[in-house]
VOGU-3710 file (C-alpha; in Angstrom, 3 decimals, decimal comma):
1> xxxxxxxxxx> 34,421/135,783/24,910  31,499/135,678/26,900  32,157/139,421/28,911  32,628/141,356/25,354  29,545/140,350/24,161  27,601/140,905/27,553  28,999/144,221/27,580  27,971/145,478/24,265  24,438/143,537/25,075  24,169/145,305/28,090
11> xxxxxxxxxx> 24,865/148,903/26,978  22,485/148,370/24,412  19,592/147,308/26,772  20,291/149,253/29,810  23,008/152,081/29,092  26,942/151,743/29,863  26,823/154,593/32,275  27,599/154,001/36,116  29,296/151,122/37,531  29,018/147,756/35,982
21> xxxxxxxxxx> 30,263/144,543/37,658  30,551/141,190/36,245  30,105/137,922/38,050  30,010/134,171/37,684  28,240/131,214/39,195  28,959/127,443/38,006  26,695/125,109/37,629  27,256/121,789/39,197  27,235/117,600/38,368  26,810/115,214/41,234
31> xxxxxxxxxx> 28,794/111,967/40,543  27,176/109,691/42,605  24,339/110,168/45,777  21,105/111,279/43,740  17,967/111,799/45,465  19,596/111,332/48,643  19,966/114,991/49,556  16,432/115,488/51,173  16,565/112,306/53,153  19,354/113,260/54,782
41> xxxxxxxxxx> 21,916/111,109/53,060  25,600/112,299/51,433  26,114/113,426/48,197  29,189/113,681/46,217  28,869/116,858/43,879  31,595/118,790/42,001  31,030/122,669/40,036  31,398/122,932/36,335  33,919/124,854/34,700  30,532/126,235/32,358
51> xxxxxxxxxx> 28,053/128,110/34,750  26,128/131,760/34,644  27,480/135,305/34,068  26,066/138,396/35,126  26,383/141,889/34,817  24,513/144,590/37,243  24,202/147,637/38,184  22,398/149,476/41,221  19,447/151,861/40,148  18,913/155,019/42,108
61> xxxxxxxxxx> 14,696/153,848/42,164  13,250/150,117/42,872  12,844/148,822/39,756  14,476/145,988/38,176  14,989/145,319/34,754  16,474/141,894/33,827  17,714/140,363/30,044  18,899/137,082/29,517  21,069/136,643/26,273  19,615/133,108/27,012
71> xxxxxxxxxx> 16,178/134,021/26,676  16,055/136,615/24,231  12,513/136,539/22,850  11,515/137,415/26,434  12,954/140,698/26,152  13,523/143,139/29,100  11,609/142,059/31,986  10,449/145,302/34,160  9,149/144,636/37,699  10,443/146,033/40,898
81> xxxxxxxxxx> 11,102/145,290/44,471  7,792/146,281/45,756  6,292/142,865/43,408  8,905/140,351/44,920  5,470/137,803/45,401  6,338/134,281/46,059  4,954/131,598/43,635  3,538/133,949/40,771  5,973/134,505/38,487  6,933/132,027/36,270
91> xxxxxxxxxx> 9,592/133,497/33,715  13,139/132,603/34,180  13,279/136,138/36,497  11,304/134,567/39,296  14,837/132,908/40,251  17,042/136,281/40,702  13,782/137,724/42,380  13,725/134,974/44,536  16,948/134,978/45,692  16,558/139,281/46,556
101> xxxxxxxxxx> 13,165/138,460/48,399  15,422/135,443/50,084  17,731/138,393/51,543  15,085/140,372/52,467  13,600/137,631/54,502  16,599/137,281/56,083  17,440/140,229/57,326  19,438/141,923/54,526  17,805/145,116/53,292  17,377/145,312/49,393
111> xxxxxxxxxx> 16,406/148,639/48,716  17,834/149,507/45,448  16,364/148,427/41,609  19,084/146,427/39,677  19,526/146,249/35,405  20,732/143,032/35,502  22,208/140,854/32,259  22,424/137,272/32,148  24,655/134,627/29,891  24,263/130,741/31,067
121> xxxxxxxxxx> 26,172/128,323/28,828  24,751/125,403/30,808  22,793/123,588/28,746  18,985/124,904/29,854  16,829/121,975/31,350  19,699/119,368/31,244  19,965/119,059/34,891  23,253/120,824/35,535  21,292/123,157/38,008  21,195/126,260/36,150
131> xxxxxxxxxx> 18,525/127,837/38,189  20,549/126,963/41,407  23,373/128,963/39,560  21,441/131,776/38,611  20,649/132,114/42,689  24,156/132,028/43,750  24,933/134,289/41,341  22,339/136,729/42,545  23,065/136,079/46,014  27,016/136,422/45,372
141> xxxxxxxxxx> 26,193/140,001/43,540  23,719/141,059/45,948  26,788/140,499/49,006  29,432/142,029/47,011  26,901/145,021/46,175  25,864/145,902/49,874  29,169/144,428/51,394  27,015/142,179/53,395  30,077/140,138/54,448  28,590/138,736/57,593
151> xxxxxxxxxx> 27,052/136,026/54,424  29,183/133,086/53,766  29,173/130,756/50,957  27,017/128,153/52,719  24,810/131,169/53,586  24,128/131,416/49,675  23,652/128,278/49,145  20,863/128,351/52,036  19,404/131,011/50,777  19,162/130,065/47,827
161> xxxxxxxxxx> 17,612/126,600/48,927  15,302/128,889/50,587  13,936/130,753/47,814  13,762/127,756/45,571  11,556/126,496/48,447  9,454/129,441/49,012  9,810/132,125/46,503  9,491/128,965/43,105  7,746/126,246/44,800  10,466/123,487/43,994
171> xxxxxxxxxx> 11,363/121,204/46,881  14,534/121,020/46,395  17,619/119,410/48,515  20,585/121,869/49,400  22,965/119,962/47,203  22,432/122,270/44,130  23,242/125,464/45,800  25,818/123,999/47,904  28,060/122,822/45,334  27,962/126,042/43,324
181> xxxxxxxxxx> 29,075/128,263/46,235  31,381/125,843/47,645  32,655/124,226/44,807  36,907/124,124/44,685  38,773/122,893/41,296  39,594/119,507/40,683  37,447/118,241/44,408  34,030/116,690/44,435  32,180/117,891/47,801  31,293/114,953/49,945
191> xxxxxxxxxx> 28,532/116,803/51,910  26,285/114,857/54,625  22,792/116,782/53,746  21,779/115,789/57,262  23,669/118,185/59,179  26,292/119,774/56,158  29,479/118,638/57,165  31,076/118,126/54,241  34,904/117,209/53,072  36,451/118,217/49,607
201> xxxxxxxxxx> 37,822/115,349/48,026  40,764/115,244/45,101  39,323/113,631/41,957  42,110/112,335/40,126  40,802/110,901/36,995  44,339/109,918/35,200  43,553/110,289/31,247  39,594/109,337/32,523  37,113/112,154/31,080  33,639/113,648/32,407
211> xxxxxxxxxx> 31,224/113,647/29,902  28,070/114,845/30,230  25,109/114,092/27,383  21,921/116,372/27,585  18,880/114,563/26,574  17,374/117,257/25,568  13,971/116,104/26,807  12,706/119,483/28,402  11,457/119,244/32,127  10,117/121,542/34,899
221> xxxxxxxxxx> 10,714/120,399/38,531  8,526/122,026/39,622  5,569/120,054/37,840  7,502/117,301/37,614  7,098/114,116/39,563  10,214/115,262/41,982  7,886/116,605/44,933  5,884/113,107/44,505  9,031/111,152/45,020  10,034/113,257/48,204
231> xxxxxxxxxx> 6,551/112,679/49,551  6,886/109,066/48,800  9,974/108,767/50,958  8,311/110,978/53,774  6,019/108,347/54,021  8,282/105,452/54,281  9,895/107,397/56,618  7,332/108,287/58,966  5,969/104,888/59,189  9,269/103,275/59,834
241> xxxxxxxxxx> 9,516/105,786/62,582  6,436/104,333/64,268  9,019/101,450/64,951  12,039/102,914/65,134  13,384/106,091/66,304  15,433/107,500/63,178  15,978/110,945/62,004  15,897/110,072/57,988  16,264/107,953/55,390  19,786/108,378/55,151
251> xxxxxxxxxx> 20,830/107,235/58,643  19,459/103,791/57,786  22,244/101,213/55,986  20,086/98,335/53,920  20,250/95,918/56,801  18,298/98,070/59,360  16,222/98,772/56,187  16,022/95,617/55,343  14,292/95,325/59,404  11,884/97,493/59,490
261> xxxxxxxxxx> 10,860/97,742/55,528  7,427/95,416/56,338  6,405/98,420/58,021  6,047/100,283/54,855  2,899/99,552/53,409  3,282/100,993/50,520  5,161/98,968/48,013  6,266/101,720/46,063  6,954/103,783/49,028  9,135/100,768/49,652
271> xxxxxxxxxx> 11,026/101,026/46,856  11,517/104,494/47,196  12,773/104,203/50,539  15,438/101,274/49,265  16,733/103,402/46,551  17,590/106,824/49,387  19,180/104,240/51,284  21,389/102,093/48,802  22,132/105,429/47,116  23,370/106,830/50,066
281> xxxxxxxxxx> 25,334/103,827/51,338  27,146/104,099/47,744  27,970/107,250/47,827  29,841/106,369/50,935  32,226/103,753/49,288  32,610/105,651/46,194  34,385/108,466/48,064  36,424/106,026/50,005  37,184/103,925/46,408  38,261/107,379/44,870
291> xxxxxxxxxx> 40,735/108,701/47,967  42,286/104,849/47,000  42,734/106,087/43,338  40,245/103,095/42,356  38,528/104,653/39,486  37,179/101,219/38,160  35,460/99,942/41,362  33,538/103,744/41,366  32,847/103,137/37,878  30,244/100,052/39,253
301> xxxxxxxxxx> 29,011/102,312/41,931  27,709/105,021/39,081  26,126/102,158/36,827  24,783/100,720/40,062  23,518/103,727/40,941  21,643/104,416/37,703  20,053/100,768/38,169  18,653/101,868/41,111  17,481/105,300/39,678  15,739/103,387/37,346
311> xxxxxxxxxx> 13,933/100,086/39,141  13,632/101,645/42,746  13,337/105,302/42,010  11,904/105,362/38,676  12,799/108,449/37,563  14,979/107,726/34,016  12,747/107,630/31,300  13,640/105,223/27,364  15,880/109,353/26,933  18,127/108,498/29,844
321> xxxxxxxxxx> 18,281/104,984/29,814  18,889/104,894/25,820  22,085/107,350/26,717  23,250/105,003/29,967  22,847/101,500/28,576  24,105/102,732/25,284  26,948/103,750/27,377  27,955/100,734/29,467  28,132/99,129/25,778  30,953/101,517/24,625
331> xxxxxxxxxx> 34,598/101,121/24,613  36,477/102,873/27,291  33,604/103,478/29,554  34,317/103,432/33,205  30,810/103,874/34,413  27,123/105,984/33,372  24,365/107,151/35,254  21,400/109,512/34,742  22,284/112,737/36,730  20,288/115,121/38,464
341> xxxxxxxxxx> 16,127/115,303/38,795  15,843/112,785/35,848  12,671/112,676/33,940  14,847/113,790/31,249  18,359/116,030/31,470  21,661/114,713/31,359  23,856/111,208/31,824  27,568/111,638/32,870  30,132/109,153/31,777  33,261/108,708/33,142
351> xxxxxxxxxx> 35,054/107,659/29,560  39,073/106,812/28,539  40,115/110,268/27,037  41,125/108,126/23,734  37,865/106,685/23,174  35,755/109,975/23,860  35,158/110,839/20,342  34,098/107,043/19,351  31,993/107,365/22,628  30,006/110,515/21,539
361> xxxxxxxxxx> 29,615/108,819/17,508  28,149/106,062/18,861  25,837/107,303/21,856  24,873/110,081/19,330  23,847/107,754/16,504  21,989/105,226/18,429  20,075/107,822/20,366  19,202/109,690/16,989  17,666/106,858/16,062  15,902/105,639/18,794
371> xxxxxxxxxx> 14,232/108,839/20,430  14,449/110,496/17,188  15,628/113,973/17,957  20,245/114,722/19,169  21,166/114,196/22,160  23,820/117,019/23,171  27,739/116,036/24,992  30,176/118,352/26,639  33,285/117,097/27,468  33,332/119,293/31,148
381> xxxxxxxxxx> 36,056/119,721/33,659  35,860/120,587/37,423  36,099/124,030/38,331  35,355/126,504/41,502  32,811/128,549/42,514  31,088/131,956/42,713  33,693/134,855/41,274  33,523/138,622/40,756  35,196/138,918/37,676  35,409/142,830/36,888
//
């Protein structure tokens, strides 16, 4: 569905002459292991079976033209590659730009313009990482397009770190980008951030159902309070180091925390630093509960780890916890937790496939309510990554 109506969008914007190729990108839920990823902790993230498509085609000149279905009032962006200037734009192009000056920086010549179409059906803003799929995307088109097959998946997904980094200004983790190039159906990635070894892991659910519910509170990491918290931890971290020699947050378990935490001054430093380290030690048994098929003990690892989004971290918000605590109360429920950034964006719920529709009626109604605006749910399943499709 989503390819016929890109392709009539696309030769009424740019043209149907030349060749056209189409590409997708998923985006990507972590299950458990949040804010862990820059202090060098695990994470347990799958891909989506929803994601970004693109169509593009190489221009004989330098310019670039880009359209997002998603975006239409913005209409066709015009720029080229001679304005690829980190940190000024700020339209939704500033991530496919990114990801070209990313190459160039690289090493990977990018010397032809692009028209270039994009379709998301990620919900925008809910956390699912749509700008991390809009860069692998890019970055997966841009390798196919100059057969630059030296670049592996985990390439992309550095790169696209990279220009999230540089090019947009977000301080973002690798797990994003990671789990969208890497990402294999029906396996979570259990990926240690500190050095990205990583293991694909069978999530059997058995009749159990992900689903996700977008707040629909609007966020920008960037001005968010996401570079605060990683500075927070920093902190921690370099004054335990003053006592200890440790590479990151994540190579502590709560007992050697539990040590050296009077050397935090901070307080809320100190809670910071317990929540990287709890998180991470969960995200640990969670992958060893699921290879033993038990779903119910994970389940109390995902509320857990909302708890400690919410008390140590203190990034939910009265959205997410409304959706989460709403949750725990329903029928059926294995586990909830806020997912991604937070500040707003999505829960996931593990939920019995026979009680999902009660499950939405009810979170839905009592959220209505309280916040006074819908909250949005997509029943998702686990899919692979980056594809050319035509």
């Amino acid at each position: 569905m989503e390819t016929e109506a890109m392709k009539q969008c696309f030769a009424e914007k740019f043209g149907e002459e030349g060749e056209i190729r189409t590409y997708f990108a998923p985006g990507r839920v972590n299950l458990i292991g949040e804010h862990t990823d820059y202090n060098g902790g695990h994470v347990f993230p799958c891909a989506l079976t929803i994601g970004t498509y693109m169509m593009a085609r190489k221009r004989p000149d330098r310019k670039l033209r880009f359209y997002s279905m998603n975006f239409e009032q913005a209409g066709v962006i015009e720029t080229s590659l001679d304005e690829l200037e980190p940190l000024v734009d700020k339209r939704w192009s500033a991530y496919p730009k990114g990801m070209m000056w990313a190459f160039q920086q690289k090493g990977y010549a990018i010397e032809n313009g692009f028209d270039i179409l994009l379709y998301g059906n990620i919900p925008n803003g809910s956390g699912l990482s749509s700008s991390a799929s809009v860069e692998v995307v890019t970055g997966f088109m841009l390798r196919d397009m100059y057969g630059y097959d030296a670049i592996s998946n985990i390439d992309l997904a550095l790169y696209g770190q990279y220009s999230e980094n540089n090019y947009n200004g977000v301080n973002c983790g690798i797990m994003d980008q990671f789990a969208i190039a890497m990402g294999k159906k029906d396996h979570a990635i259990f990926l240690d951030t500190a050095d990205l070894s990583y293991q694909y892991v069978p999530v059997k659910l058995n009749g159990i159902k992900i689903v996700l519910a977008s707040s629909n509170k609007k966020r920008g990491l960037g001005d968010s309070k996401y570079n605060q918290r990683r500075a927070e931890c920093e902190q921690a971290l370099a004054e335990i180091q003053k006592q200890m020699d440790v590479p990151s947050l994540g190579a502590l378990d709560e007992k050697a925390l539990e040590a050296v935490q009077d050397a935090i001054t901070d307080p809320v430093c100190r809670m910071r630093a317990r929540h990287a380290v709890s998180e991470n030690q969960r995200t640990v048994k969670a992958v060893r509960l699921l290879q033993e098929d038990n779903i119910e003990a994970f389940g109390e690892l995902v509320n857990a780890s909302h708890i400690s989004l919410r008390d140590d971290y203190e990034v939910t918000g009265i959205e997410l916890d409304t959706l989460v605590e709403t949750a725990w109360q329903c029928e059926g429920v294995i586990g909830s937790r806020m997912t991604g950034a937070g500040f707003g964006g999505c829960t996931l719920s593990l939920v019995k496939a026979e009680c999902v529709d009660a499950f939405i009626e009810k979170v839905g109604s009592v959220y209505q309510e309280k916040i006074g605006y819908a909250a949005d749910f997509y029943v998702v399943d686990i899919g692979d990554g980056p594809v050319r499709l035509a």
